[in-house]
N, C-alpha and C positions, 0 to 999 in steps of 0.2 A: 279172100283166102290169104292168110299170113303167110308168111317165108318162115320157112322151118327151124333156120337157123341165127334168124333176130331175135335177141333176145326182148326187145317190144312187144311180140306176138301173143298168142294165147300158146306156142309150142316153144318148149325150153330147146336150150340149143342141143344138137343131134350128139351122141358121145364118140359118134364116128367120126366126128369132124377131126380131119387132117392139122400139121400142126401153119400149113400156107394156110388152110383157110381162115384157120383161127387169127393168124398175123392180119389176112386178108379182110375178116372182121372187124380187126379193131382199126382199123385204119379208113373205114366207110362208116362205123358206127362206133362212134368214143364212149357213147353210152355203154355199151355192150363190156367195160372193161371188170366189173368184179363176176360176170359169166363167164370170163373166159379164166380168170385168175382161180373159179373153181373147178374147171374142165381140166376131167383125166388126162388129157393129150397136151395140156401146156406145161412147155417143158423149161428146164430150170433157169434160162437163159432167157426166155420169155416171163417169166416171173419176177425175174429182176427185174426187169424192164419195167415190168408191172409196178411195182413194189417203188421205184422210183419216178414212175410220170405217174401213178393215178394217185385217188385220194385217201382216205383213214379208210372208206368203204375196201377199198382194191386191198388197201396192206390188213384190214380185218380179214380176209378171205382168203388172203395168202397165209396168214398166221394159221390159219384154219385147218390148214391141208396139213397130211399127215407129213409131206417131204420139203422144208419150209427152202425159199431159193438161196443160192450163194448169197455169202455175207459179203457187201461193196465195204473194202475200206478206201477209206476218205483220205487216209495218208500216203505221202509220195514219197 
């Protein structure tokens, strides 16, 4: 039986997932990162996140969504 909420599984991740689980996810499963970058519940602080440690996959999927995350500037 799969876990419901691995995105490995044959079940996509749940849309109830909370936004600790989703942190909680990616942090036991690195893979799981452009599933979580398109879950309704990931929220714009966590997208950055995203956007910044994963790869062209994580930032295509963020560009995706309709509410794209804060802009990081780079200057201080």
């Amino acid at each position: 039986m799969s876990d419901p909420t691995y995105p490995g599984g044959s079940t996509p991740l749940r849309t109830d997932m909370t936004t600790v689980e989703l942190v909680s996810l990616i942090r036991t499963h690195r893979e799981s990162l452009v599933e979580v970058a398109r879950h309704p519940n990931a929220y714009p602080e966590l997208l950055t996140w995203l956007q910044v440690n994963g790869d062209h996959e994580v930032r295509e999927a963020i560009a995706a969504r309709s509410v794209p995350p804060y802009k990081i500037s780079t200057s201080i």
